[in-house]
C-alpha positions in Angstrom: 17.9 30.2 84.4 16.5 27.3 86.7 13.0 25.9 86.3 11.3 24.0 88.4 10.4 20.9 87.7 6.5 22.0 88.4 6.7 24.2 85.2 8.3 22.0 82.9 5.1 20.1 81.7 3.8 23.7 80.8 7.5 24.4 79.0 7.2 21.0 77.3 3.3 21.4 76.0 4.7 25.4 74.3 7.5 23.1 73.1 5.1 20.2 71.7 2.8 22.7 70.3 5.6 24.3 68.2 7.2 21.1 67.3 3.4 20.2 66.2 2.7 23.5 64.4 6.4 22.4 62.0 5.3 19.4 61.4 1.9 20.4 60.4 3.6 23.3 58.3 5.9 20.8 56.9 3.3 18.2 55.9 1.4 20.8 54.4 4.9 22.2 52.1 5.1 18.7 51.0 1.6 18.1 50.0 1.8 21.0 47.6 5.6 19.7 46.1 3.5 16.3 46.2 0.9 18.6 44.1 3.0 20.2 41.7 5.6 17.3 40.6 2.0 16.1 39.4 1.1 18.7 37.5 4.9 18.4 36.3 5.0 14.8 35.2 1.6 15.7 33.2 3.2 18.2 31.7 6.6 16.0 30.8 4.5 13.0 29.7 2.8 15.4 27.3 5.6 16.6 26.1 7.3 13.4 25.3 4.2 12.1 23.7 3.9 15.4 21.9 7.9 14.7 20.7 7.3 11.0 19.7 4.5 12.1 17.3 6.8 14.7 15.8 9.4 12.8 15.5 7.3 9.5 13.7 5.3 12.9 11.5 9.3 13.8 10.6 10.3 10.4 9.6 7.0 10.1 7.5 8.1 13.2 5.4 11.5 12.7 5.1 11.0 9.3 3.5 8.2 10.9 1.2 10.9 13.9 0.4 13.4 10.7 -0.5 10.4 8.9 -2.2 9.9 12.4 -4.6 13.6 12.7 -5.1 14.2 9.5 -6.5 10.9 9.6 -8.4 12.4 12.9 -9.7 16.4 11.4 -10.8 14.0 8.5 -12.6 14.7 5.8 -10.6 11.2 4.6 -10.3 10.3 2.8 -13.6 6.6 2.0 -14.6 5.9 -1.9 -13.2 4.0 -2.8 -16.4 4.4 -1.0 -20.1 2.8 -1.4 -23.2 -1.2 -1.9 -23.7 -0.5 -6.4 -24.0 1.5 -6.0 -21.1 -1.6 -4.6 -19.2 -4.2 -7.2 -21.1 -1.4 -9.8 -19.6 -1.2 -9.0 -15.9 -5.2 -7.8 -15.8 -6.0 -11.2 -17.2 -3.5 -13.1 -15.0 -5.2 -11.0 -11.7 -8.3 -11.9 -12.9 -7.9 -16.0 -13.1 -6.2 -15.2 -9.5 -9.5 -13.8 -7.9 -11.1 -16.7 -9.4 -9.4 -19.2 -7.8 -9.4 -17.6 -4.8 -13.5 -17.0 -5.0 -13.4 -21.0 -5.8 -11.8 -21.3 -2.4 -13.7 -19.6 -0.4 -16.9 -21.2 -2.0 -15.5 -24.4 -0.8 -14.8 -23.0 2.4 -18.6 -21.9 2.6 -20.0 -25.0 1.6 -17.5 -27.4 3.8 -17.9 -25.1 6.8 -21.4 -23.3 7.2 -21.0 -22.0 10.3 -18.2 -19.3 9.2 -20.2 -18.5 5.8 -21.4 -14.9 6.7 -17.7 -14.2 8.0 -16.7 -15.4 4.0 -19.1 -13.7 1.9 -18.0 -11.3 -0.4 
C-alpha cells in the first residue's frame, strides 16, 4: 500500500480528526468522573459528619447510663443533709452574692464606661 505523498495531508487531517474526536470524548469521560467524585466526597463528608455526631450522641448516653448505674448501687450521696445544714450553706451563698454585688458596685462606680455591661 503506497501513498503518495500528495494524499498524505488528506490521510493526516482523517487522522487528526479522530485523534481530536478521543480526546474530545476523553475530556468529556473525565469531566463526568470529575462530576461524580463530587457528588461522592459530599456524600463521604456527610457521612463522617453524620458518624461524629453519633458517635459524641453515644458517648453522651453512655456516661448518663454510667451516671444512673452508680446513682442506682448508691454511690452518689446527698451534698448537704439536715434542715441547719441547708440554713448553713444558703446563708453562707447568700453573704457570697453579697460580696460579689459589693464588687461589681465598685466596679460601676470606678469605671462608668462598662456599667451597663455590669448591671444585674
Amino acid at each position: 500500500m503506497l501513498t503518495l505523498i500528495s494524499d498524505w495531508p488528506t490521510e493526516l487531517d482523517a487522522v487528526h480528526r479522530d485523534v481530536m474526536e478521543q480526546i474530545e470524548d476523553a475530556m468529556a469521560a473525565t469531566r463526568e468522573i470529575q462530576s461524580r467524585e463530587e457528588e461522592l466526597k459530599v456524600g463521604v463528608d456527610a457521612a463522617l459528619l453524620e458518624k461524629h455526631k453519633m458517635l459524641l450522641y453515644t458517648s453522651h448516653q453512655q456516661k448518663m447510663c454510667k451516671r444512673f448505674e452508680d446513682a442506682l448501687a448508691g454511690q452518689y450521696r446527698p451534698q448537704i443533709s439536715g434542715a441547719t445544714r441547708v440554713e448553713e450553706e444558703l446563708h453562707l451563698a447568700l453573704e457570697q452574692q453579697e460580696k460579689i454585688c459589693l464588687v461589681i458596685d465598685s466596679l460601676i462606680r470606678g469605671a462608668p464606661e462598662i456599667s451597663d455591661r455590669l448591671e444585674r
